[in-house]
N, C-alpha and C positions, 0 to 999 in steps of 0.2 A: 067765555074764555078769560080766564085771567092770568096774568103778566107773573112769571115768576122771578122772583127778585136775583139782581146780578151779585154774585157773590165777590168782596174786592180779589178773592184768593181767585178766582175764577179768570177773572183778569188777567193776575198775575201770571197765570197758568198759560195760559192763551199769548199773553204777548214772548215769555220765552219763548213757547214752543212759533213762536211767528218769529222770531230773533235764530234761532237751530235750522229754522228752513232755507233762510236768509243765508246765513252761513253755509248752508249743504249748497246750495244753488251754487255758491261764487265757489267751492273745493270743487264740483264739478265741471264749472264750465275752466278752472284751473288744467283740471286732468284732460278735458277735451281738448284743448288748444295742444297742451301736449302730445296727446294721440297724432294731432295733425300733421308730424312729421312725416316726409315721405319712407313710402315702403319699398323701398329702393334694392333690387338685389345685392349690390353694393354692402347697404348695412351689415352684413352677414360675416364680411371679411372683412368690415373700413380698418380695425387695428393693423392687420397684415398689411393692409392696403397703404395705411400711414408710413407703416414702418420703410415700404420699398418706394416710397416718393420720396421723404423725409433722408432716409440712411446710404439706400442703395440710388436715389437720383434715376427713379425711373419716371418715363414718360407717360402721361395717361394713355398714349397707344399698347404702349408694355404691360399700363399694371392690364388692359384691355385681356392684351394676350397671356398675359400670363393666368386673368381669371377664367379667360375658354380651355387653357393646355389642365393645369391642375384641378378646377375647382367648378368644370363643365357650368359656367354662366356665361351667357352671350349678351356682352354690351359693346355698344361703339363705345370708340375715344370721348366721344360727347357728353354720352352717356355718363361714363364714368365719374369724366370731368364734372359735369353738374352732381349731379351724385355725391361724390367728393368734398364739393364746396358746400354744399347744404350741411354734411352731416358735420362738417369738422367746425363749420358757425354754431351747429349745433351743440357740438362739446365743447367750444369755445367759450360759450356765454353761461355767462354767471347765472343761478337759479335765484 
């Protein structure tokens, strides 16, 4: 068995490609954290959702009801309420 010689290019080759995987690892676990948001029925309507806390001063009981009369989802006040503050931290915050 003999040793076949390491080529410098060979090297070179090897630690980019070791440097590209490095890079995909950290874009991916980017995009995961992202995923992590909750998948909240909520998400679906938060703009509308926004607009009738925000414009119209309604109460998380309200947008409640108003999302079981128009838009057949069933959440409590609670629900909503947390729902609400996740998502709008979430478009709050800077990328």
């Amino acid at each position: 068995m003999t040793k076949k010689p390491v080529n410098k290019d060979m090297k070179d080759i090897l630690a980019v490609e070791a440097e590209a995987i490095i890079e995909y690892k950290k874009q991916l676990k980017k995009q995961r954290r992202k995923s992590n948001y909750s998948r909240s029925k909520l998400r679906k309507y938060f703009t509308e959702t926004k607009r009738l806390k925000e414009e119209f001063n309604f109460s998380f009981e309200d947008i409640s009801l108003w999302l079981r009369k128009y838009k057949r989802v069933k959440m409590t006040a609670d629900g909503v309420r947390s729902a609400y503050n996740r998502i709008k931290k979430e478009y709050d915050t800077p990328e």
